[in-house]
Every structure is written in C-alpha cells, then in structure tokens.
TORKOL-4160 file (C-alpha; in steps of 0.2 Angstrom, whole numbers, padded with zeros to 4 digits, m for minus):
195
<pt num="1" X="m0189" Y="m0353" Z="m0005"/>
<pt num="2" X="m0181" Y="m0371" Z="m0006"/>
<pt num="3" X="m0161" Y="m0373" Z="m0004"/>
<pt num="4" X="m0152" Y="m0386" Z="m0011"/>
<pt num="5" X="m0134" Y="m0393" Z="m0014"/>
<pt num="6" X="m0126" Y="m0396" Z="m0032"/>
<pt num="7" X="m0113" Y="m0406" Z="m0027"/>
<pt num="8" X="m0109" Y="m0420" Z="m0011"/>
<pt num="9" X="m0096" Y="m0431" Z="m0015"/>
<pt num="10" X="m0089" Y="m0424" Z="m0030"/>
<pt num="11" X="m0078" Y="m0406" Z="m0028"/>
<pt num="12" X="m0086" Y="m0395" Z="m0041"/>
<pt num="13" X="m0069" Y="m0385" Z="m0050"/>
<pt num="14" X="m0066" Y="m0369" Z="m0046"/>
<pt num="15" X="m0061" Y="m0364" Z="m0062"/>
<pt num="16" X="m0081" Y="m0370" Z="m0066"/>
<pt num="17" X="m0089" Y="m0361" Z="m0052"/>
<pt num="18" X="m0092" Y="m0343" Z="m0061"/>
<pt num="19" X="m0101" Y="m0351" Z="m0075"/>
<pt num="20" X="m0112" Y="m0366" Z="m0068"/>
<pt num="21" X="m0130" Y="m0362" Z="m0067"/>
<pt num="22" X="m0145" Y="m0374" Z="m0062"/>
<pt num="23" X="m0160" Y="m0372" Z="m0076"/>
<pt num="24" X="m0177" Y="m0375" Z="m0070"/>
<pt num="25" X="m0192" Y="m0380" Z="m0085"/>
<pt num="26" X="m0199" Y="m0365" Z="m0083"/>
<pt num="27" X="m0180" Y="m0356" Z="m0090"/>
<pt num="28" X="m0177" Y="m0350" Z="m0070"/>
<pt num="29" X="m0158" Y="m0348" Z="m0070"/>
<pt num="30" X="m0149" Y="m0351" Z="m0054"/>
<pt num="31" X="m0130" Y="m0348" Z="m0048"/>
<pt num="32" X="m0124" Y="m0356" Z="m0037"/>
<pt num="33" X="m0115" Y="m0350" Z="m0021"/>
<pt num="34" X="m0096" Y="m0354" Z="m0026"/>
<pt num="35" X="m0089" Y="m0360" Z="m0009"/>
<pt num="36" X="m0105" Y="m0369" Z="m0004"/>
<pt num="37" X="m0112" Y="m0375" Z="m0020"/>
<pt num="38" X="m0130" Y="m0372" Z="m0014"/>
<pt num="39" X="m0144" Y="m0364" Z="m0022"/>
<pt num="40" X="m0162" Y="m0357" Z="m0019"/>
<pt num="41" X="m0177" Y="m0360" Z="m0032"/>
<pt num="42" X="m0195" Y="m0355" Z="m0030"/>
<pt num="43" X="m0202" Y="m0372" Z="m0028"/>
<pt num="44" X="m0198" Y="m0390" Z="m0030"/>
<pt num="45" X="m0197" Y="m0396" Z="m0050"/>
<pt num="46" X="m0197" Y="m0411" Z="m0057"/>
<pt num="47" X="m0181" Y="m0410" Z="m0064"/>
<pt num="48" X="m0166" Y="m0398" Z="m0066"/>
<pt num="49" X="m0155" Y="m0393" Z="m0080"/>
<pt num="50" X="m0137" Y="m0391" Z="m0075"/>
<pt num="51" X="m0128" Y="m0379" Z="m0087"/>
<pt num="52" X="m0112" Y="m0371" Z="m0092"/>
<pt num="53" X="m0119" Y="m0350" Z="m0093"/>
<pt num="54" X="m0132" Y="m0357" Z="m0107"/>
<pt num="55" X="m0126" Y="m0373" Z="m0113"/>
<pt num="56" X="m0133" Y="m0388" Z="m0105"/>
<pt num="57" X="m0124" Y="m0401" Z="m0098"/>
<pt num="58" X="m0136" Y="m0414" Z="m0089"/>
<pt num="59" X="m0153" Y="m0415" Z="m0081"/>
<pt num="60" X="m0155" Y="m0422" Z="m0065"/>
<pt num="61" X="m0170" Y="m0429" Z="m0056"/>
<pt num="62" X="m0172" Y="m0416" Z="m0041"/>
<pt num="63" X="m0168" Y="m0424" Z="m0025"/>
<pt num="64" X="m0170" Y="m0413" Z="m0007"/>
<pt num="65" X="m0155" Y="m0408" Z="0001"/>
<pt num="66" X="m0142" Y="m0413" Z="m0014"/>
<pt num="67" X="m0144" Y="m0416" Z="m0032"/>
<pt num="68" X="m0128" Y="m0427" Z="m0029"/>
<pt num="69" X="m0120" Y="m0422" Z="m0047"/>
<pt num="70" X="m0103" Y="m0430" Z="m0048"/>
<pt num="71" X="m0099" Y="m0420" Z="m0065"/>
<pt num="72" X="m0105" Y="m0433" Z="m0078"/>
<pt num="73" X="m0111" Y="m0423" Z="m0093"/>
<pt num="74" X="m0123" Y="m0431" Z="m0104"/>
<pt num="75" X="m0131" Y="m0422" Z="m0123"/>
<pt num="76" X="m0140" Y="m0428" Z="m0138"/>
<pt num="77" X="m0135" Y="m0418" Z="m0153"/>
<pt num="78" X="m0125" Y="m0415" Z="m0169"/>
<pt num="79" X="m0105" Y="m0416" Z="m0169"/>
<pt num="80" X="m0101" Y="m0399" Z="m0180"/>
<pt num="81" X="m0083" Y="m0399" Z="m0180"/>
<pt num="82" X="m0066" Y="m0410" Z="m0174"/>
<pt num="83" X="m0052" Y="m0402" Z="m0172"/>
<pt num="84" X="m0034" Y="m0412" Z="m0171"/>
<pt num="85" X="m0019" Y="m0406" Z="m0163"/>
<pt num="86" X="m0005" Y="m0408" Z="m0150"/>
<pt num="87" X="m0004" Y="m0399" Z="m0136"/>
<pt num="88" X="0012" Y="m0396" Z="m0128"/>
<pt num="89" X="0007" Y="m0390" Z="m0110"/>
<pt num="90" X="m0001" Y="m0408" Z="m0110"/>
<pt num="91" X="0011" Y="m0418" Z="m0120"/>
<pt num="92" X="m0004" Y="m0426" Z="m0129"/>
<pt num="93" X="m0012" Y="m0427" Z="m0148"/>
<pt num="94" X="m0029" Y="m0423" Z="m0144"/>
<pt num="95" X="m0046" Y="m0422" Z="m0154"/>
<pt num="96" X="m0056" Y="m0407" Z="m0149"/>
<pt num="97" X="m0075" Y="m0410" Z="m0155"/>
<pt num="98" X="m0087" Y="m0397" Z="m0154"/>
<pt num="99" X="m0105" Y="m0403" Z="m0151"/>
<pt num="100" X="m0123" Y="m0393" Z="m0153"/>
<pt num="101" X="m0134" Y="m0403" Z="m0141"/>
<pt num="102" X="m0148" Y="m0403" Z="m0129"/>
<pt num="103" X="m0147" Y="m0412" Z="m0110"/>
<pt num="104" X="m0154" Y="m0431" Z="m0111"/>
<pt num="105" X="m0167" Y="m0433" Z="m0099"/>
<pt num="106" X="m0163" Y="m0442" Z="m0083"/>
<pt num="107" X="m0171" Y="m0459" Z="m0085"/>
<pt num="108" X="m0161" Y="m0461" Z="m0101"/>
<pt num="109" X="m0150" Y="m0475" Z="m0103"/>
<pt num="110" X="m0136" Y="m0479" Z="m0118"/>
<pt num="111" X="m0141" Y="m0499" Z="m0121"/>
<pt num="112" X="m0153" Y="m0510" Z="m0108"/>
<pt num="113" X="m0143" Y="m0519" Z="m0093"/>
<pt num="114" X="m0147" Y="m0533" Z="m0084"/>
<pt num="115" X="m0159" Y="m0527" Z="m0075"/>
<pt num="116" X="m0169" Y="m0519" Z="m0090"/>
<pt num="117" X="m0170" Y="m0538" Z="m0094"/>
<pt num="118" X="m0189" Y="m0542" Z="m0091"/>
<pt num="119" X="m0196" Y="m0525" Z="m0098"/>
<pt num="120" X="m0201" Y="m0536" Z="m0114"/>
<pt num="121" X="m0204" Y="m0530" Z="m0129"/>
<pt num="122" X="m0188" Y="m0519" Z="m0130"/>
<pt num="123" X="m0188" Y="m0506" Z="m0137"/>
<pt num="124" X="m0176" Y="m0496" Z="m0149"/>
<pt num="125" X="m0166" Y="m0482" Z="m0144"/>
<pt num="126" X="m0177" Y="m0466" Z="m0151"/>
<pt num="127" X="m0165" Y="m0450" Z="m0151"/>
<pt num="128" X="m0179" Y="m0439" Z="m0150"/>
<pt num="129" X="m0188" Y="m0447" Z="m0136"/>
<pt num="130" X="m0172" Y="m0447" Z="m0126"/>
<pt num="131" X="m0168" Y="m0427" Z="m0126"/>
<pt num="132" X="m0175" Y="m0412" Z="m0118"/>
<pt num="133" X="m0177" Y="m0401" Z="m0134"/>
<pt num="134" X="m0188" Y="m0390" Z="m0121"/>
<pt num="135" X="m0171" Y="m0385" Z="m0115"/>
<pt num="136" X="m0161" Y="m0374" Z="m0124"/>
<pt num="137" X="m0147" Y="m0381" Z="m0137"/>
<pt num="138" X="m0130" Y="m0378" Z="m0132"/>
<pt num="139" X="m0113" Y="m0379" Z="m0139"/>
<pt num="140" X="m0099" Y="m0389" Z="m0128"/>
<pt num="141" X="m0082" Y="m0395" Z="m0131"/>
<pt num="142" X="m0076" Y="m0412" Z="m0130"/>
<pt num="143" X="m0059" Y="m0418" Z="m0127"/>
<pt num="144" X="m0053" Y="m0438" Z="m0132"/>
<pt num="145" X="m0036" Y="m0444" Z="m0135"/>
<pt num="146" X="m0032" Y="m0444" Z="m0153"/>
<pt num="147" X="m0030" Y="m0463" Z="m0152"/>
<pt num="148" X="m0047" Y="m0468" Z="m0144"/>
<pt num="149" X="m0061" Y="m0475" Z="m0154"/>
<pt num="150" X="m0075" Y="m0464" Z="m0148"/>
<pt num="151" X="m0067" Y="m0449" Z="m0158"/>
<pt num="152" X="m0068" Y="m0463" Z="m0175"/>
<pt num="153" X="m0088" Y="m0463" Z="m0170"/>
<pt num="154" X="m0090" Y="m0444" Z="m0167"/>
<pt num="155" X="m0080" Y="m0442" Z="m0185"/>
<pt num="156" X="m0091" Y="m0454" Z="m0193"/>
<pt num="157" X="m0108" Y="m0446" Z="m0183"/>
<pt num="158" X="m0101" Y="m0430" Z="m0191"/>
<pt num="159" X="m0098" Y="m0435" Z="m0209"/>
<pt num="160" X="m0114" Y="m0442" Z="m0212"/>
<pt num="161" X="m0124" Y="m0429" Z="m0201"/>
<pt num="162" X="m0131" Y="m0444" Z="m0188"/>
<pt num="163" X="m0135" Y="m0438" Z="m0171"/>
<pt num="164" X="m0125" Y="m0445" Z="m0156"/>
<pt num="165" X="m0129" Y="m0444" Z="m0137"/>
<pt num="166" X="m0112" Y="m0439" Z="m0128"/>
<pt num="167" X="m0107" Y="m0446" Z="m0111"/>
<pt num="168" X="m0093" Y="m0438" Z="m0102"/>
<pt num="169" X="m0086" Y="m0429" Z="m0088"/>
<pt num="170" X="m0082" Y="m0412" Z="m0084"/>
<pt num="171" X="m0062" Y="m0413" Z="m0080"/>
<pt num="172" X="m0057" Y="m0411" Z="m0063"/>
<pt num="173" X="m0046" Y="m0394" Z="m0058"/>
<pt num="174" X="m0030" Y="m0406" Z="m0056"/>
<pt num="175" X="m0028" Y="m0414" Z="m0072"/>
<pt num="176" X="m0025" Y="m0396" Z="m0079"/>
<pt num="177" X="m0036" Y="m0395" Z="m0094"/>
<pt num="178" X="m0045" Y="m0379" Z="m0090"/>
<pt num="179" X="m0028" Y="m0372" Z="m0092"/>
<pt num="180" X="m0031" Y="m0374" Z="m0110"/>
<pt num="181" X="m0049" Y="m0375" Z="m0114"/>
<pt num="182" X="m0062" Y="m0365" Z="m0108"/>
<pt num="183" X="m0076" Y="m0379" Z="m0106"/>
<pt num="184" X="m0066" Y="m0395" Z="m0105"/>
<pt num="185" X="m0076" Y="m0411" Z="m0105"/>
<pt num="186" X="m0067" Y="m0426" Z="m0104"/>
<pt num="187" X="m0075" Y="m0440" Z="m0119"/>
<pt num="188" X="m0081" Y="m0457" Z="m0110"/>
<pt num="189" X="m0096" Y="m0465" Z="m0122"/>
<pt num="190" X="m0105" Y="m0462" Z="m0137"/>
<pt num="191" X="m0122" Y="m0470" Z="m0143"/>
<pt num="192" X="m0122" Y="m0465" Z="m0163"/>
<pt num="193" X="m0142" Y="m0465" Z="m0173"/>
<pt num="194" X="m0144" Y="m0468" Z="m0190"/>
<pt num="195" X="m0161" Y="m0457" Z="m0191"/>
C-alpha cells in the first residue's frame, strides 16, 4: 500500500471532509482520513481524480508524500441551469450555475503564457482533447456575484449550448457558504468553445 496526503498548505473544510474522495483510472475510490487528509492506494498512478462523492472536481498529477491540492476546481462541460437570487444570510445577489462536466486533465491550460511562447505552431484550444471523459461526468454548483462577467459567459455558454472549462475554488469553511449550499464552488474563470 502507498500513503499519500491530499492537502499541505491549503486546510481542506471540514464541512468537505465526509464527501471528498480520491479517483484512481482504474474507478478505485478513496476516502480520505478527515483529521489527517491522507490516504492509501494500491499503487502509484499517473494521475488522480479528486471528487465531491462522484462528482469530479480536478485531476492532479500524483506526486509522493502530498498531492498539494490547494482547492482549485477545474471541469469541461455543459452549463444546464442559472439560478438568480439574493441571499439574505450573505447579503449578496448571487448566480447559482449548475454545470455537468468531466475533470480537465492536469497539463491543461486556459490560453498559452509566456513561457508557452516558443512551442510554435500553437495550437487551438480543442475541448475534447482537454477533458478526461474516462472519468465520470459530474454535476457541481457554482457560485459568482450576480454582477461579475463570468456569469454573462456561462449564460451565453448555456443559451447556445457551447461547452465551457470552469476554473474555481472550493470556498473556504470561514467565508460561510456551505451554510447555504451544499457543494459551494467559488467562480474564478471561464474558457467558453464554439464547437
């Protein structure tokens, strides 16, 4: 048996602890001890599948002793449904998006950065080659002030049935949120395909 941590720097949520599992290729499904965060697998993989029960929310590339997740949660899917509302115990108008997706693969990247600059030709960003569709497809929700402009882009993704790849990060036990929602991700970026 191998033992690995999830988390190093980052404090995973408590009120995340009961329903975060690590996803191996081969559909092994880990819990993780709650007051450690650590783990034991089988063997060594390429890559794992962090997820919320069965919903995915990133891959990571395995590294001994701590995956290092620091809570980012990054999925290529569909937008199914926005819901708008205020909520009270926050005292902020929201937009709730409901998104059916698969993890993104580790290497994946939203646009090239500097460094990409002389691995010529670039290429276009191809949805398809940027998802694990191996993994299972999972339904999370995503919260964005009703104000921001990534919620006009997952509206837009939505009305015209384009697929997005989501960029977020799970919310932290003291901002609150899991007071309200039961999976509460925390809208950062969007990357929005035609095809």
């Amino acid at each position: 048996m191998i033992s690995n941590t999830l988390c190093q720097d980052w404090q995973l949520p408590q009120y995340s602890q009961p329903c975060i599992t690590v996803n191996t290729a081969n559909q092994q499904q880990i819990r993780i001890q709650p007051d450690t965060h650590t783990f034991e697998l089988d063997e060594s993989p390429a890559n794992v599948t962090i997820s919320w029960g069965t919903a995915p929310l990133t891959q990571l590339t395995w590294q001994a002793d701590s995956l290092n997740w620091d809570g980012q949660v990054r999925l290529g899917g569909f937008v199914t449904a926005i819901h708008f509302t205020h909520v009270a115990q926050l005292d902020i108008d929201l937009a709730i998006m409901t998104v059916e997706a698969y993890p993104l693969k580790p290497d994946v990247k939203p646009y090239l950065s500097a460094k990409d600059r002389t691995q010529i030709p670039y290429q276009p960003a191809d949805f398809l080659d940027g998802v694990d569709d191996d993994q299972p497809e999972g339904v999370t929700t995503w919260l964005a002030d009703i104000d921001s402009p990534l919620v006009g882009l997952m509206q837009d993704a939505m009305n015209q049935g384009h697929r997005v790849y989501a960029f977020g990060q799970l919310a932290d036990e003291e901002q609150g949120w899991h007071h309200v929602f039961a999976l509460p991700i925390l809208l950062e970026a969007v990357t929005s395909f035609m095809r």
